[in-house]
mmJSON file of the N, C-alpha and C atoms, coordinates in Angstrom:
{"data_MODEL":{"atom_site":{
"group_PDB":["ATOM","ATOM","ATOM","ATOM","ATOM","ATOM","ATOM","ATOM","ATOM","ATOM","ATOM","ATOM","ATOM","ATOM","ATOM","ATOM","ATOM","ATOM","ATOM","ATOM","ATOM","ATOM","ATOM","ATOM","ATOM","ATOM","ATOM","ATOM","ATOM","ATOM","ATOM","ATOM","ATOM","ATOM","ATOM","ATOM","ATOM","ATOM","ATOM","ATOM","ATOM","ATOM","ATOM","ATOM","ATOM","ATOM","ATOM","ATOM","ATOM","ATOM","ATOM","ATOM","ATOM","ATOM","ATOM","ATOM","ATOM","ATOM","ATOM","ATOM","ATOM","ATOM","ATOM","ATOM","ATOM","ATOM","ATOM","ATOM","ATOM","ATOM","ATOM","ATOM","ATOM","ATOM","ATOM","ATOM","ATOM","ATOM","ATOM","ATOM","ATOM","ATOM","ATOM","ATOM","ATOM","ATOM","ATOM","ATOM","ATOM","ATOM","ATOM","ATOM","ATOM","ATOM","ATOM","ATOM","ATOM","ATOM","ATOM","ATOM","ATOM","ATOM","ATOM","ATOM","ATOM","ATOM","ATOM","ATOM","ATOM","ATOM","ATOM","ATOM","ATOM","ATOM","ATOM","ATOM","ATOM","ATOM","ATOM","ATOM","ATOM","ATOM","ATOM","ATOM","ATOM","ATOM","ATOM","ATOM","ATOM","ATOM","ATOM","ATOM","ATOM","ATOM","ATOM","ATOM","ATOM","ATOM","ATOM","ATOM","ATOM","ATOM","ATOM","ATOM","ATOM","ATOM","ATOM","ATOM","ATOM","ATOM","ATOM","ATOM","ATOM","ATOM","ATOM","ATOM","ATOM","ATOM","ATOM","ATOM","ATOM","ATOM","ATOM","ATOM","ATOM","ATOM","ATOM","ATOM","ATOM","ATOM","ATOM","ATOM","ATOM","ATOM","ATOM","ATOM","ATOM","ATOM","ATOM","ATOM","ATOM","ATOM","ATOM","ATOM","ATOM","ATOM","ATOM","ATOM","ATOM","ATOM","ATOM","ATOM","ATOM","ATOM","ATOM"],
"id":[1,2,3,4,5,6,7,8,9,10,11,12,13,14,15,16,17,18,19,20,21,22,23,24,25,26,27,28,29,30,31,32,33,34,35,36,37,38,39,40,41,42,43,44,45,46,47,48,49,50,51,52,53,54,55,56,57,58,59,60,61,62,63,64,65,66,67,68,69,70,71,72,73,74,75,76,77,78,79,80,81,82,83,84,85,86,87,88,89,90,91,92,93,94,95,96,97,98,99,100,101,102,103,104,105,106,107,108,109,110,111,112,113,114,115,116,117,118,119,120,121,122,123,124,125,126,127,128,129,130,131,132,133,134,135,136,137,138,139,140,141,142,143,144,145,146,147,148,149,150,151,152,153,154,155,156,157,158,159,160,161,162,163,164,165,166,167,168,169,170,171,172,173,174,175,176,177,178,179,180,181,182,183,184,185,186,187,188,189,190,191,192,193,194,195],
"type_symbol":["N","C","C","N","C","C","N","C","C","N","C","C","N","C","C","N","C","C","N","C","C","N","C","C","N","C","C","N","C","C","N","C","C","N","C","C","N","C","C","N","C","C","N","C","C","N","C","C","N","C","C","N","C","C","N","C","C","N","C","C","N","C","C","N","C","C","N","C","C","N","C","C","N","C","C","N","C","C","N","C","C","N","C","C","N","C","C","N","C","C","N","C","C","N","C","C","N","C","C","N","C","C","N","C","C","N","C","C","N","C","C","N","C","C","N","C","C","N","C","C","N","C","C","N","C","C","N","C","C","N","C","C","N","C","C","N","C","C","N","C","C","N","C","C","N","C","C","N","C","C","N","C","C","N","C","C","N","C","C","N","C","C","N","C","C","N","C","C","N","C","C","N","C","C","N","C","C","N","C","C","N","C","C","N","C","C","N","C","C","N","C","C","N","C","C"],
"label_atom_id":["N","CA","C","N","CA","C","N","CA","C","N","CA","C","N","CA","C","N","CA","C","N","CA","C","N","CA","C","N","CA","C","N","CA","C","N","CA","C","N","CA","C","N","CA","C","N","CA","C","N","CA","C","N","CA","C","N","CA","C","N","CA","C","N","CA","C","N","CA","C","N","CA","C","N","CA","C","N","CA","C","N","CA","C","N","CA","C","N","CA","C","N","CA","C","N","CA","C","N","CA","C","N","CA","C","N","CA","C","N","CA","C","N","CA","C","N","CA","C","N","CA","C","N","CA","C","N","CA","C","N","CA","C","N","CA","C","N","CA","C","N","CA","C","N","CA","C","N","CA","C","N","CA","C","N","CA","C","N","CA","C","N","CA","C","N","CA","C","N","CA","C","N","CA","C","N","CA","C","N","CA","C","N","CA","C","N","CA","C","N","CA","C","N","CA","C","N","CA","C","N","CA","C","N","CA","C","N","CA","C","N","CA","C","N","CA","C","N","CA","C","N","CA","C","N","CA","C"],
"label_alt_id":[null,null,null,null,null,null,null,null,null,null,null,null,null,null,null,null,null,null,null,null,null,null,null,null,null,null,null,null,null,null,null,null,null,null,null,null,null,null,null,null,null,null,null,null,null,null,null,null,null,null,null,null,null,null,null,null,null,null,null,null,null,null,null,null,null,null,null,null,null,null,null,null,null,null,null,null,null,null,null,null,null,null,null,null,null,null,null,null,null,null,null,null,null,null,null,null,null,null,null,null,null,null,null,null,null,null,null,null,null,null,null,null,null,null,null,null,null,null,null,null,null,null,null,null,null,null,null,null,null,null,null,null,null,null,null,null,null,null,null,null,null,null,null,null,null,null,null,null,null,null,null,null,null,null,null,null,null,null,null,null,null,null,null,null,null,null,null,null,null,null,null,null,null,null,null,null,null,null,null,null,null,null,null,null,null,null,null,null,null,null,null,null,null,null,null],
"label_comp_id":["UNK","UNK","UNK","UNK","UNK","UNK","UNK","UNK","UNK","UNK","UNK","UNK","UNK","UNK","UNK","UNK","UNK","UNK","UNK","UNK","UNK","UNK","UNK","UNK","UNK","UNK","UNK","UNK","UNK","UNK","UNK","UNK","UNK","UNK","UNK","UNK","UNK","UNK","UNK","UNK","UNK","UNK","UNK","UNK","UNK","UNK","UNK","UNK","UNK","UNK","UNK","UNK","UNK","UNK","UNK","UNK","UNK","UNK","UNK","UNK","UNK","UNK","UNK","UNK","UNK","UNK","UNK","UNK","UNK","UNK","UNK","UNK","UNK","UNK","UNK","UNK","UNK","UNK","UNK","UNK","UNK","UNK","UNK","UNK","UNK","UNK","UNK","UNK","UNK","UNK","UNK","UNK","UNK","UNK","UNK","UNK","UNK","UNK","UNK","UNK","UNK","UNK","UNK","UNK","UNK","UNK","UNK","UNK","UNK","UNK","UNK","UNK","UNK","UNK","UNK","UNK","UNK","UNK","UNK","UNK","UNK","UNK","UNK","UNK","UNK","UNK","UNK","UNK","UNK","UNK","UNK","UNK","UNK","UNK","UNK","UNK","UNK","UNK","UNK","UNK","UNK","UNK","UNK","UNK","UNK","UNK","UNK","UNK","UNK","UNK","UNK","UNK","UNK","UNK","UNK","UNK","UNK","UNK","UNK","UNK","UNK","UNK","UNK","UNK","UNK","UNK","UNK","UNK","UNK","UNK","UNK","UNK","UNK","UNK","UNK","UNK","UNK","UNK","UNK","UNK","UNK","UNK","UNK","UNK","UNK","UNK","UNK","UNK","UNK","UNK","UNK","UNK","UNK","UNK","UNK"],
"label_asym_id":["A","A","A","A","A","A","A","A","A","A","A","A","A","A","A","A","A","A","A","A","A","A","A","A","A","A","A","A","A","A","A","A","A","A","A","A","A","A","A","A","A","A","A","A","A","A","A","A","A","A","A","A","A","A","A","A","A","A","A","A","A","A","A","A","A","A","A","A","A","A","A","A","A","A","A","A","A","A","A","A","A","A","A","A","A","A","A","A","A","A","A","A","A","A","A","A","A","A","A","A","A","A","A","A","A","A","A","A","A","A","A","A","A","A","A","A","A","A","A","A","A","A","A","A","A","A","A","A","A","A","A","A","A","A","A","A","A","A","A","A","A","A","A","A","A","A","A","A","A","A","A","A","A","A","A","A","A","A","A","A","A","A","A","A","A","A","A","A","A","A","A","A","A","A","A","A","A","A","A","A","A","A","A","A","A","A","A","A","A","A","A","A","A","A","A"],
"label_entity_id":["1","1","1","1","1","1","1","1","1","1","1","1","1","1","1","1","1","1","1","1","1","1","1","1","1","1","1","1","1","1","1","1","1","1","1","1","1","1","1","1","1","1","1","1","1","1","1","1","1","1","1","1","1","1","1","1","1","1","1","1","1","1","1","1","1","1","1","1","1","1","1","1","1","1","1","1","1","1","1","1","1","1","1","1","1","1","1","1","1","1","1","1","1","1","1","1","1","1","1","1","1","1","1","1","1","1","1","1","1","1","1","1","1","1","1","1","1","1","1","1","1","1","1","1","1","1","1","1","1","1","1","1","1","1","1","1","1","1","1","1","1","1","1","1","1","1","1","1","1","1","1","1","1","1","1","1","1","1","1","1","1","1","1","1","1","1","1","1","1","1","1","1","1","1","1","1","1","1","1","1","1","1","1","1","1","1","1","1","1","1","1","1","1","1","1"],
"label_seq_id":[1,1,1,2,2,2,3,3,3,4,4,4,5,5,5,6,6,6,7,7,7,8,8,8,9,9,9,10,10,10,11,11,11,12,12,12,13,13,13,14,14,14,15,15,15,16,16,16,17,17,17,18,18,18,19,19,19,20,20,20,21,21,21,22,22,22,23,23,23,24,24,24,25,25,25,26,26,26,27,27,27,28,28,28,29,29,29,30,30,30,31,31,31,32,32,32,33,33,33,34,34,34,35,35,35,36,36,36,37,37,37,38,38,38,39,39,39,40,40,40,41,41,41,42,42,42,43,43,43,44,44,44,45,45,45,46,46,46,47,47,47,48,48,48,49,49,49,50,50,50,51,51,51,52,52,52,53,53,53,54,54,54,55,55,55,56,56,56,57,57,57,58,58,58,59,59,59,60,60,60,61,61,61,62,62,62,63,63,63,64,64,64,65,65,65],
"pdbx_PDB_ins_code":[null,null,null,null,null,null,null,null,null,null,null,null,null,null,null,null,null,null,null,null,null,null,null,null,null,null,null,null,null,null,null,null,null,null,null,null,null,null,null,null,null,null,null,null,null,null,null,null,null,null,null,null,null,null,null,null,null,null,null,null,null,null,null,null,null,null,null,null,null,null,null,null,null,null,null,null,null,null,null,null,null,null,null,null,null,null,null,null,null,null,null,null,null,null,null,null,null,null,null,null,null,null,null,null,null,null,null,null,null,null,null,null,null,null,null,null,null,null,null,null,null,null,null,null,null,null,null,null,null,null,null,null,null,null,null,null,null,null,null,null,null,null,null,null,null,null,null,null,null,null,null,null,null,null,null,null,null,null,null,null,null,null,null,null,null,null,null,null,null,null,null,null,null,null,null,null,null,null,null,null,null,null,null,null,null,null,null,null,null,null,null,null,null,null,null],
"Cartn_x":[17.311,16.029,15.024,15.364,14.385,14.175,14.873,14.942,13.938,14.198,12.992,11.782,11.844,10.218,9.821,10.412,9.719,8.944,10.331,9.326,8.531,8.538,7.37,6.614,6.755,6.224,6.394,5.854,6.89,6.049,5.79,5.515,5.567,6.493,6.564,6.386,6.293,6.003,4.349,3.156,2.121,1.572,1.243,0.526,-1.125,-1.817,-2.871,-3.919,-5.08,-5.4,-6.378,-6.629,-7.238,-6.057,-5.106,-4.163,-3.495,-3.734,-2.715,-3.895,-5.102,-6.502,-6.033,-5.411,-5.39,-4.102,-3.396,-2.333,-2.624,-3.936,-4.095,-5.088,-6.268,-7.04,-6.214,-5.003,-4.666,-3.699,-3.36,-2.979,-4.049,-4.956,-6.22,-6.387,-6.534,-6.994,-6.008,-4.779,-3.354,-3.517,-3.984,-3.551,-5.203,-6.254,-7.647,-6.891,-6.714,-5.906,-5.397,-4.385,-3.527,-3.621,-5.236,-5.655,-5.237,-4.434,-3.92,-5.329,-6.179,-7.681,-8.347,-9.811,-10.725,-11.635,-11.563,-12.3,-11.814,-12.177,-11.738,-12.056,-10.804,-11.307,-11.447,-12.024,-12.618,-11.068,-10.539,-9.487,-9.341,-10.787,-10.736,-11.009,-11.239,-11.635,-10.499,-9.484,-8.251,-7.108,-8.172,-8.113,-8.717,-8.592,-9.115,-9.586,-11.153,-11.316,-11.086,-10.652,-10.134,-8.612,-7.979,-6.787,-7.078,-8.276,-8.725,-8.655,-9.566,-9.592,-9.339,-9.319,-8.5,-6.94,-6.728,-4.911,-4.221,-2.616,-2.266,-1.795,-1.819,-1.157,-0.088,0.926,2.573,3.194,4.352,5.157,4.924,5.327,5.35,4.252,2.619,1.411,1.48,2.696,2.473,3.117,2.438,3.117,3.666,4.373,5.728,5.297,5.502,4.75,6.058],
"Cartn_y":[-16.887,-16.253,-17.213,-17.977,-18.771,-19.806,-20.244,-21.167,-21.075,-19.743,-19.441,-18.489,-18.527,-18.276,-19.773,-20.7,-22.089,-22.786,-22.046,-22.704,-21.864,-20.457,-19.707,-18.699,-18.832,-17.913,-16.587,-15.995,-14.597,-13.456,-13.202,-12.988,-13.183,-13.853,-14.439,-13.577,-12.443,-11.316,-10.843,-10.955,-10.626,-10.176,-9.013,-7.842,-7.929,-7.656,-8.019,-8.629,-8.314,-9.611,-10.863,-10.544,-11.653,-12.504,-12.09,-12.931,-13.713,-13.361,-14.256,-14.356,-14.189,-14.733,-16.408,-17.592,-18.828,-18.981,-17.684,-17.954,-18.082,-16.51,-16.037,-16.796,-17.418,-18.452,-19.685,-20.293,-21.488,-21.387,-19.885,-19.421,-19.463,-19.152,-18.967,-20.301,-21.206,-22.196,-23.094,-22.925,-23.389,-23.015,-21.827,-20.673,-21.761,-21.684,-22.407,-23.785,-24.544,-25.815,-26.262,-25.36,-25.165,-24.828,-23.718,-23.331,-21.892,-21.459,-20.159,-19.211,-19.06,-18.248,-19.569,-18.895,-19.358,-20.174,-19.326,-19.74,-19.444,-19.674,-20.065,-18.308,-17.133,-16.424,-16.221,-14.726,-14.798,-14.014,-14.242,-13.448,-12.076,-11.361,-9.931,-9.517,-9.929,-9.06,-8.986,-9.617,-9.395,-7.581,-7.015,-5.93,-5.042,-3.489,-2.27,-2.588,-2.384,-2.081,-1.274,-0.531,0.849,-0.267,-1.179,-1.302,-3.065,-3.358,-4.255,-3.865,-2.711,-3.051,-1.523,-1.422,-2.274,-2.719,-3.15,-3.668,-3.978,-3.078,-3.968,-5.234,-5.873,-7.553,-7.61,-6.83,-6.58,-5.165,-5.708,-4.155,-3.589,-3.945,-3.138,-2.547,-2.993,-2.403,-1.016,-0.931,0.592,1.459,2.686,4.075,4.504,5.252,5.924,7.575,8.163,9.569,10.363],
"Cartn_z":[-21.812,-21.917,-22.572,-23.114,-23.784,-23.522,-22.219,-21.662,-20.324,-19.922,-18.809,-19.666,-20.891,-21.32,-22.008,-21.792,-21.899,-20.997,-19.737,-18.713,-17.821,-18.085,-17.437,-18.182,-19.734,-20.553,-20.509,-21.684,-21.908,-21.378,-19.705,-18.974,-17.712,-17.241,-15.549,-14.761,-14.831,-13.198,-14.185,-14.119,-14.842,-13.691,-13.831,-12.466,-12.595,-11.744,-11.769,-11.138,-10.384,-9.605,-10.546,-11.689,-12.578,-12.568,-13.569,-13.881,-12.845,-11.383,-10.485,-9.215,-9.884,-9.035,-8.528,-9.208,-9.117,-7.549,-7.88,-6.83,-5.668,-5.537,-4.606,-4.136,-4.908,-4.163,-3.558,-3.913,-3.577,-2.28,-2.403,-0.927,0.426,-0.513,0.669,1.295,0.178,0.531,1.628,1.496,1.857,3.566,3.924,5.033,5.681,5.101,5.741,6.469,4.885,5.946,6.438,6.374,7.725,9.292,9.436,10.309,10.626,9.541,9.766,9.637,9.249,9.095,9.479,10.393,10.611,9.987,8.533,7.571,5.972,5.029,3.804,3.222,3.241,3.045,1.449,0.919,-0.707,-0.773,-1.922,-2.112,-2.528,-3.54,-3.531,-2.262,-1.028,0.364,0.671,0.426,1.029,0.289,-0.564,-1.251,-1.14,-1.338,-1.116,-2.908,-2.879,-3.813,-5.257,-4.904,-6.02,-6.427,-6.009,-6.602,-7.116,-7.631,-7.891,-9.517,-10.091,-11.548,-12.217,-12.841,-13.731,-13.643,-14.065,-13.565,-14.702,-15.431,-16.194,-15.796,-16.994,-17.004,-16.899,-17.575,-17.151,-17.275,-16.721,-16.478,-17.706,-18.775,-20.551,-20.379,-19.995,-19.867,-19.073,-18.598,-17.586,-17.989,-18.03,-17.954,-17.303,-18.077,-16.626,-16.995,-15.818,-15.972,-16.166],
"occupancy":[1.0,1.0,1.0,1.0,1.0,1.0,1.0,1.0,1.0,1.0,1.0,1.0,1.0,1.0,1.0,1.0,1.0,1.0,1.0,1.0,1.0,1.0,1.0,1.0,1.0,1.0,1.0,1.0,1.0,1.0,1.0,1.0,1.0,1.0,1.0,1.0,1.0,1.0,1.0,1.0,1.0,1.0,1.0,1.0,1.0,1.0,1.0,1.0,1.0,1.0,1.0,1.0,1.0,1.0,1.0,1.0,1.0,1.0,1.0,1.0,1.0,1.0,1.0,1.0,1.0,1.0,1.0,1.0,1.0,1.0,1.0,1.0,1.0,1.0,1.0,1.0,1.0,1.0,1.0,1.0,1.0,1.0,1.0,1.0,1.0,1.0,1.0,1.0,1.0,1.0,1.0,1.0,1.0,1.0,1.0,1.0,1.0,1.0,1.0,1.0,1.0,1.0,1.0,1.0,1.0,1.0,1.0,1.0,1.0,1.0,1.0,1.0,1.0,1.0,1.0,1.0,1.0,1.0,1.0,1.0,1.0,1.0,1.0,1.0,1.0,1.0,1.0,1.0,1.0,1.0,1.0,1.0,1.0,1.0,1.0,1.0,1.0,1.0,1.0,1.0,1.0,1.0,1.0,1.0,1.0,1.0,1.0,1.0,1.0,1.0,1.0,1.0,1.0,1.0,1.0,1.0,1.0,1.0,1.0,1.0,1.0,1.0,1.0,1.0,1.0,1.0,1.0,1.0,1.0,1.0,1.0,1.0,1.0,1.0,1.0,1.0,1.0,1.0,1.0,1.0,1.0,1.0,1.0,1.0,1.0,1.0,1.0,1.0,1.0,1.0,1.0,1.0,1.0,1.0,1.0],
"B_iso_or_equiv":[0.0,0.0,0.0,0.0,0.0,0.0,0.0,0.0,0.0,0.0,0.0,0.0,0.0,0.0,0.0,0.0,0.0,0.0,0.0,0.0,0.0,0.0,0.0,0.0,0.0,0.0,0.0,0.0,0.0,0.0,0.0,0.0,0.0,0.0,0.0,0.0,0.0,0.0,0.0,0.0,0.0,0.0,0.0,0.0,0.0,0.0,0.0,0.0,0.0,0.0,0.0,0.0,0.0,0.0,0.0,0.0,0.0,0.0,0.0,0.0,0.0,0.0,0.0,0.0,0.0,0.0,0.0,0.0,0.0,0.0,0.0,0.0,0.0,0.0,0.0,0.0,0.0,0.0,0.0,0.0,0.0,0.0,0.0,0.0,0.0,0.0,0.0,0.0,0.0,0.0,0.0,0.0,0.0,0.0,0.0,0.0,0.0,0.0,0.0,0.0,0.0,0.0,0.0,0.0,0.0,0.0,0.0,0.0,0.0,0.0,0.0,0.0,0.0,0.0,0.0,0.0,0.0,0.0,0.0,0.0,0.0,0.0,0.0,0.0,0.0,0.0,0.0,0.0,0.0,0.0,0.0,0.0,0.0,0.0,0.0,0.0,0.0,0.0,0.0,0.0,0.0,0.0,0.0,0.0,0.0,0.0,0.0,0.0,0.0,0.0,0.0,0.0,0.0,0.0,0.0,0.0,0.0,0.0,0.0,0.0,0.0,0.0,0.0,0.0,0.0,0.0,0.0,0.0,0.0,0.0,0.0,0.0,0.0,0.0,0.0,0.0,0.0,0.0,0.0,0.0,0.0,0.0,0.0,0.0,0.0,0.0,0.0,0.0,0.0,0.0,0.0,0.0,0.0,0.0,0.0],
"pdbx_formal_charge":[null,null,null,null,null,null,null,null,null,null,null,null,null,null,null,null,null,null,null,null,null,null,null,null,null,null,null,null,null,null,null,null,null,null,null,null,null,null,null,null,null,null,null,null,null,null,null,null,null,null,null,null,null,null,null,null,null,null,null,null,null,null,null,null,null,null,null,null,null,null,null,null,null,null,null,null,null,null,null,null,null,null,null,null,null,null,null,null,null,null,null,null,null,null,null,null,null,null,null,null,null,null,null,null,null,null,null,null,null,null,null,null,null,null,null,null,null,null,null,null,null,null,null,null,null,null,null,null,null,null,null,null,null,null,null,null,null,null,null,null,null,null,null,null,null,null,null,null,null,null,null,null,null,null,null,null,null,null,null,null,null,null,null,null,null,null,null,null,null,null,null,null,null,null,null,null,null,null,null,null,null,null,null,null,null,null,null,null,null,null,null,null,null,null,null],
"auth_seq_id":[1,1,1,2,2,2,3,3,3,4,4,4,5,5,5,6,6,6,7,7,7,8,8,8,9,9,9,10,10,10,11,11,11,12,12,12,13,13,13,14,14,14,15,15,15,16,16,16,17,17,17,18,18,18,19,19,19,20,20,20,21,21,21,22,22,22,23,23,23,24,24,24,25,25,25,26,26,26,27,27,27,28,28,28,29,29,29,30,30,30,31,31,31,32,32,32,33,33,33,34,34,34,35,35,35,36,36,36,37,37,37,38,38,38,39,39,39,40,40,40,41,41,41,42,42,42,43,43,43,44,44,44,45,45,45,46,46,46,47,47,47,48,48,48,49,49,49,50,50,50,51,51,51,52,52,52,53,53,53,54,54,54,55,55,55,56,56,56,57,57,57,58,58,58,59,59,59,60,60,60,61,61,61,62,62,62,63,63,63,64,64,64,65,65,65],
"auth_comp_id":["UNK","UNK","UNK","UNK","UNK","UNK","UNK","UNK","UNK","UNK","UNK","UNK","UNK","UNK","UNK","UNK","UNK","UNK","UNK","UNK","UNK","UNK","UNK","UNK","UNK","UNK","UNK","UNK","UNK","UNK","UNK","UNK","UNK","UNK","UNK","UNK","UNK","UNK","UNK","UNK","UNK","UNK","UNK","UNK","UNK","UNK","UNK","UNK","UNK","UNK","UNK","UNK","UNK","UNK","UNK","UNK","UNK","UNK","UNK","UNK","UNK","UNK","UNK","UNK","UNK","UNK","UNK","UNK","UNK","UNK","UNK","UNK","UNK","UNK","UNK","UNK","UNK","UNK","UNK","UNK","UNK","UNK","UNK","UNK","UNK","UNK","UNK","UNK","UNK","UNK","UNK","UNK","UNK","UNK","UNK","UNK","UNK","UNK","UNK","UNK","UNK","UNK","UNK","UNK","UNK","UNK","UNK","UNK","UNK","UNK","UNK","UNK","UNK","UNK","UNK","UNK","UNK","UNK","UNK","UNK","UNK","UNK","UNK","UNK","UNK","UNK","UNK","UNK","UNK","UNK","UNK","UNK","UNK","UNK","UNK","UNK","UNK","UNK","UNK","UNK","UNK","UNK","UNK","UNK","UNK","UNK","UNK","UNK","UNK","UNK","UNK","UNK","UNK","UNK","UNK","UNK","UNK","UNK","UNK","UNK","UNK","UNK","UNK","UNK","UNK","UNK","UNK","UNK","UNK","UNK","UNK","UNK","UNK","UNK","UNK","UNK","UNK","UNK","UNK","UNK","UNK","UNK","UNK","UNK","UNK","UNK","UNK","UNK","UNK","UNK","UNK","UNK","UNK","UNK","UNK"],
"auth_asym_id":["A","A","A","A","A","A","A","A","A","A","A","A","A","A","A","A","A","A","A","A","A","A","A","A","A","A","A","A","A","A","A","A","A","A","A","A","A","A","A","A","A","A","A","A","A","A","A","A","A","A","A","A","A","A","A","A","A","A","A","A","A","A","A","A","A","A","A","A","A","A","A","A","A","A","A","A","A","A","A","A","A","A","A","A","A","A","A","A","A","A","A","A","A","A","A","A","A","A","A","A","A","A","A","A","A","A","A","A","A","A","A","A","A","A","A","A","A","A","A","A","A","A","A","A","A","A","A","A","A","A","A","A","A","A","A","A","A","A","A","A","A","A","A","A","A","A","A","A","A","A","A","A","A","A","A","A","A","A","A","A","A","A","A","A","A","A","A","A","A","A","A","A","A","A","A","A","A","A","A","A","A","A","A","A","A","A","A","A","A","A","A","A","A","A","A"],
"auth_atom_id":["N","CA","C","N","CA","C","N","CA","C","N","CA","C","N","CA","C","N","CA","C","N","CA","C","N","CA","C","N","CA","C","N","CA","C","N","CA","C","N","CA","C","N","CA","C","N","CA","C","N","CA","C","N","CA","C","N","CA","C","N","CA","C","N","CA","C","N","CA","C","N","CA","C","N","CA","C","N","CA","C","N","CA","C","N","CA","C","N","CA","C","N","CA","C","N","CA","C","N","CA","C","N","CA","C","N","CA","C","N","CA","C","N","CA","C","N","CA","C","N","CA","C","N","CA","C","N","CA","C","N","CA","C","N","CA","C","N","CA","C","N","CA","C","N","CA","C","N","CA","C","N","CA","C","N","CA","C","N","CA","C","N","CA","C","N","CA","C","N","CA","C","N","CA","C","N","CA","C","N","CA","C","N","CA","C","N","CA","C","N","CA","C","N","CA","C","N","CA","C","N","CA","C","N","CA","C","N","CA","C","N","CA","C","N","CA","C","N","CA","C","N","CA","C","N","CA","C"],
"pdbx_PDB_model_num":[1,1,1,1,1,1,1,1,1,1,1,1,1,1,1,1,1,1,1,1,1,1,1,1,1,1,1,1,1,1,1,1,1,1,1,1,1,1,1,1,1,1,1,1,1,1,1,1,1,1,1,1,1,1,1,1,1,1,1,1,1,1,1,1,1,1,1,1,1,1,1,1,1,1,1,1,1,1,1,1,1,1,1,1,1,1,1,1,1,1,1,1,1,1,1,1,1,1,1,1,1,1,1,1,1,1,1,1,1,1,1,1,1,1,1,1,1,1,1,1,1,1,1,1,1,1,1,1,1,1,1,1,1,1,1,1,1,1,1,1,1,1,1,1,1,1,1,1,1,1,1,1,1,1,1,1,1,1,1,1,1,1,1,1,1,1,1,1,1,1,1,1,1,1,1,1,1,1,1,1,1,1,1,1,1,1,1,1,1,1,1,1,1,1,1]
}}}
């Protein structure tokens, strides 16, 4: 355990689209230059608004009903 929170911090699954905004742009960008999309899309369009914000950051952040 402390060996993989060294190397991915004590959070590796972090929910969210802020927190994993960098992923999801470098996907975008990946899929453009590749030619897989036309064009360089924005990464919140690739989302229904309502499940954009707020978002917890990790599982511990969520309630269980």
């Amino acid at each position: 355990m402390e060996e993989q929170q060294s190397l991915l911090g004590p959070d590796p699954w972090v929910y969210g689209f802020e927190p994993n905004r960098h992923v999801l742009e470098t996907a975008a960008d990946y899929a453009y230059e590749q030619g897989l999309t036309t064009r360089r899309l924005e990464v919140r369009d690739l989302f229904a608004a309502s499940t954009l914000d707020p978002h917890p950051t990790s599982w511990t952040d969520r309630s269980v009903p």
